[in-house]
C-alpha positions in Angstrom: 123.5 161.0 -43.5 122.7 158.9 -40.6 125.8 157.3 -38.9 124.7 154.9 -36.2 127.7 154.9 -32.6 127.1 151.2 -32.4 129.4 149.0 -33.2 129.0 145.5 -35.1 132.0 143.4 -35.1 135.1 143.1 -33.5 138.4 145.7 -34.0 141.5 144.6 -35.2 143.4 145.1 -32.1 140.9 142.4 -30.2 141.1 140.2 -33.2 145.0 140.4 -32.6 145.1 139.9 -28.9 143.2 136.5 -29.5 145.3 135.5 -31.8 148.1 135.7 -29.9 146.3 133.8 -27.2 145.6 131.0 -28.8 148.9 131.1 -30.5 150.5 131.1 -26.9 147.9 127.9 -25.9 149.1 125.9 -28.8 152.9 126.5 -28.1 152.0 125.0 -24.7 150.0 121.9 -25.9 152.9 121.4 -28.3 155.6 121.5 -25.4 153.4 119.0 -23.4 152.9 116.8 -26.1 156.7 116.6 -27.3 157.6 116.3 -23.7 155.3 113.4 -23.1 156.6 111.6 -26.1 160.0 111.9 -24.6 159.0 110.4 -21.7 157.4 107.2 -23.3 160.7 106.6 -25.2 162.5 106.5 -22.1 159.9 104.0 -20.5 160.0 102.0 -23.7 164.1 102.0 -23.4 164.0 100.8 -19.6 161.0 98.0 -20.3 163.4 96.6 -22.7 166.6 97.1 -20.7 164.8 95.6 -17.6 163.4 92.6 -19.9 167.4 92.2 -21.1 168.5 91.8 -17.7 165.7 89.7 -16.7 166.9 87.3 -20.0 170.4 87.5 -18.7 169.5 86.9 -15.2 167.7 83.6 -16.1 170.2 82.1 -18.2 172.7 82.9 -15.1 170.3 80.8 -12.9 170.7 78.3 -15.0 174.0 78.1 -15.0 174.7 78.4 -18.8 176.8 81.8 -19.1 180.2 79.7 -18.2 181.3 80.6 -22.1 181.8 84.7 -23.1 179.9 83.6 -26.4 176.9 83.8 -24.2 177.5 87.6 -22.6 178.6 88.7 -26.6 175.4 87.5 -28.0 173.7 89.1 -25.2 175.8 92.5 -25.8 175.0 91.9 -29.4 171.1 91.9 -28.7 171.4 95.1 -26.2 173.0 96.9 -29.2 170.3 95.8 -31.6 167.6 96.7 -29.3 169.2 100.0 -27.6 170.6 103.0 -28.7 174.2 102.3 -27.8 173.6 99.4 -25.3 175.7 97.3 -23.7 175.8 95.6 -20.7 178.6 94.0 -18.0 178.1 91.0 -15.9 180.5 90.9 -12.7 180.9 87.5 -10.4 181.2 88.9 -6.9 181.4 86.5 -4.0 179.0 84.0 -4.2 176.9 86.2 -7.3 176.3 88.3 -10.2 175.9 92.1 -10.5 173.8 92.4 -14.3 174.5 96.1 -15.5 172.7 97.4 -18.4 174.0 101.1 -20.6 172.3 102.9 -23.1 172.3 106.4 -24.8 169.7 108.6 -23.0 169.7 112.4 -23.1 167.4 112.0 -20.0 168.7 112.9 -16.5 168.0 109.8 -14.4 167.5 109.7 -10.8 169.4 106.2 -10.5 173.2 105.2 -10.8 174.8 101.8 -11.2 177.7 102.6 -8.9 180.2 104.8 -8.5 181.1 106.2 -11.8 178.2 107.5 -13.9 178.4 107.7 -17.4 176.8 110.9 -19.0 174.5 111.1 -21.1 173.7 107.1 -20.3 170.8 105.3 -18.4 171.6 102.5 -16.4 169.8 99.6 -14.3 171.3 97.3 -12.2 170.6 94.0 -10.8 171.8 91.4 -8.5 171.9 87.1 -9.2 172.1 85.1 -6.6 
């Protein structure tokens, strides 16, 4: 019998060190993509915080939150529309402070004042 030395194919061990390659790729383009997704959510949370505030800040200019039934349908909205949101509106001086909560597991960069609530996002604005 003839038995040729070259060799056609490829051996099990270089088969398995591929595999664990592109097994090690996929884990990272799974991380990236879940951590990308996480990130939109928390954009999509602050648009519609920063649109609440903008709401609340208009009807302040207009000068028609003088009843509390005004700031408890707004609270009542920021509930609906974040995950645990509610919001505060202070008078000081000669205007208003606007501050928006909501549940984030997100570490933000920004704080409303001096006591920052964990595990919540906040934005902040000033009426005049």
């Amino acid at each position: 019998m003839f038995y040729s030395s070259q060799q056609n194919g490829f051996s099990l061990i270089e088969v398995l060190i591929a595999m664990c390659l592109l097994a090690i790729m996929l884990l990272g383009i799974a991380e990236f993509q879940l951590s990308t997704l996480q990130t939109n959510q928390q954009a999509f949370m602050q648009n519609i915080a920063t649109d609440q505030l903008r709401s609340m800040a208009e009807l302040i200019q207009l000068s028609k939150v003088n009843s509390s039934g005004f700031l408890q349908k707004w609270n009542q909205s920021n509930k609906d529309l974040l995950p645990q949101g509610y919001g505060e509106v202070k008078h000081v001086g000669n205007h208003y402070c606007l501050y928006l909560y909501w549940r984030s597991n997100k570490k933000h960069l920004w704080k409303c004042d001096k006591t920052q609530i964990k595990n919540y996002a906040c934005l902040e604005l000033e009426v005049f």
